[in-house]
N, C-alpha and C positions, 0 to 999 in steps of 0.2 A: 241625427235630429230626432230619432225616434218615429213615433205616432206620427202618418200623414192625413191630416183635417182636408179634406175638401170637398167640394158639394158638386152638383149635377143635376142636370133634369136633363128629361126627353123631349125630343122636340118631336110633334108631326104635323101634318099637315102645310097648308101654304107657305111658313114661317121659314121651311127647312130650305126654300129655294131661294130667297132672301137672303140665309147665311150660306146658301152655298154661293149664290149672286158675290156677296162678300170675299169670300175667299179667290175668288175667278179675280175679282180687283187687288186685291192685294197680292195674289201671284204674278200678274202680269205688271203689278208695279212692279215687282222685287227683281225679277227674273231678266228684266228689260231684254227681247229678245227671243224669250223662250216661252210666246204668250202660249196659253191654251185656249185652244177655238170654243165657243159657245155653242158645244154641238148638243142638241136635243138629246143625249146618253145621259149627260148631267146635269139634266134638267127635265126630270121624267115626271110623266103626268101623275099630281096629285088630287087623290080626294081626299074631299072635307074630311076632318075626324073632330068628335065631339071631345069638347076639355074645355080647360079654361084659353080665355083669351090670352094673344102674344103679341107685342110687339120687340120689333128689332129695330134696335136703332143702330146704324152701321158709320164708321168712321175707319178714316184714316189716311195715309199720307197724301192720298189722292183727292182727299176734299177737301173744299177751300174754307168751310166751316168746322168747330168743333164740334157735332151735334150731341156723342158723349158725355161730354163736361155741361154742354147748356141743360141736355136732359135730369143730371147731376142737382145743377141747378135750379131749374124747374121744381123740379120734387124737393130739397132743402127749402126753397119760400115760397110752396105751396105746404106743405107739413102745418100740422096744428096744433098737435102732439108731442109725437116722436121721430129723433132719428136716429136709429140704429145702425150702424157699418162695419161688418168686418172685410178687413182687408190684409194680405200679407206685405202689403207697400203701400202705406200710407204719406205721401209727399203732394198733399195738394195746393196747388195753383193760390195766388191771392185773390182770386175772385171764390173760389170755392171755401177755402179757410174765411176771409172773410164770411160768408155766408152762414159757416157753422157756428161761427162766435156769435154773428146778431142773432139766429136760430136760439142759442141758449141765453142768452141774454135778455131774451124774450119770454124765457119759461120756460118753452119748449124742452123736453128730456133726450140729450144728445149723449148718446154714449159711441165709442170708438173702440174697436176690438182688434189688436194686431195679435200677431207672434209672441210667444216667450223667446221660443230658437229662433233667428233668423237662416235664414240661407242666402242673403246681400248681406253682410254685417254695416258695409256701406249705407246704402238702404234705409236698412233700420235704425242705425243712428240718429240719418237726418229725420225721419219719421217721428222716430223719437224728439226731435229738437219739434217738431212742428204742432205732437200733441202736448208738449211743455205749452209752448203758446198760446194752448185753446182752453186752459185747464183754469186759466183764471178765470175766463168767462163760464162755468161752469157746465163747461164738455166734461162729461169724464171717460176715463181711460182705462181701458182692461186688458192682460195679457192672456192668451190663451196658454197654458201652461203643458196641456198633454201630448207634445210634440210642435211639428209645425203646423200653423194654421198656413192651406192656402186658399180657400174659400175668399171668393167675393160675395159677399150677401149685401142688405140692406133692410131695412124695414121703415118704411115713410109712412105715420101716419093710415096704417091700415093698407099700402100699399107694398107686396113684399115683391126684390126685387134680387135675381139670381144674377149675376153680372160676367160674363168671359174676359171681361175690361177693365184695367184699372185706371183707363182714360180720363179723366175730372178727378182723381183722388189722387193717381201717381201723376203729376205732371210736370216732374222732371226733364229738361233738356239732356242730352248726351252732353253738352259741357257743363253745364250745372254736376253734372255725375262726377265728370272728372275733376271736374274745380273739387266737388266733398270728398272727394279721392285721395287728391294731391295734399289736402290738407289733413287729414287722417292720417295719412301716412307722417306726415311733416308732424303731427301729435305723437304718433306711436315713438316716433326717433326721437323724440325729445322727452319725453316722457321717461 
């Protein structure tokens, strides 16, 4: 794959116990069993430190909302501008593709940044099938060419946003995967 693209920041302050908060839930989803106690070791007293502001928006299997994808959404029909995203799995939901198409349809400057290499070839396929669909409404679409991108970035309108998550842009099911799977495969053999 060559070149590996991806991005990072530092977190401090109060933010860091929120996504440690996060991970404590999502162990003890996954684990069932083998929870980890919330014992005050890791969860150590923070002081303030000065920087920019953070928010964490936390999702997953264990909540009943998607707050990810609404967040997603929020910032696409709040935008005035621009929306800028790079992603290495670009498979969004119809509520989100919807939104990127009225976004550019509307003026707005919507640009979409994948992979050249994939590392899912799966994946990238159907990603590819999804920025074909936005392209009419004038999204456009860029590969990153110097190896893999895996960077999730964003940029909304003045608002830049560093992402752990491809929650609202990948929202693929496990059988959505395997249905693009099955059929992939069923193209290669035939092909």
């Amino acid at each position: 794959m060559g070149y590996w693209r991806d991005a990072a920041v530092r977190i401090a302050g109060t933010a860091v116990l929120l996504c440690q908060l996060r991970f404590f839930f999502d162990w003890n989803y996954a684990t069932k069993g083998r929870h980890l106690d919330y014992d005050h070791r890791y969860f150590p007293d923070i002081t303030t430190s000065a920087g920019a502001p953070v928010q964490i928006v936390s999702g997953g299997p264990d909540t009943y909302w998607n707050p990810i994808k609404e967040s997603y959404l929020k910032m696409i029909n709040s935008a005035t501008d621009t929306i800028y995203i790079q992603t290495p799995y670009f498979i969004p939901g119809d509520s989100v593709r919807d939104a990127l198409r009225i976004a550019a349809l509307s003026g707005l400057d919507v640009r979409i940044m994948i992979p050249n290499r994939p590392d899912h070839p799966f994946v990238y396929w159907a990603g590819l099938s999804f920025l074909g669909q936005l392209l009419d409404s004038g999204v456009r679409a860029y590969t990153y060419d110097n190896g893999f991108l895996h960077a999730r970035r964003s940029w909304w309108t003045k608002w830049p946003r560093l992402s752990g998550a491809q929650t609202g842009i990948c929202e693929a099911s496990v059988s959505t995967l395997r249905r693009m799977r099955l059929f992939m495969i069923r193209l290669l053999r035939e092909g």
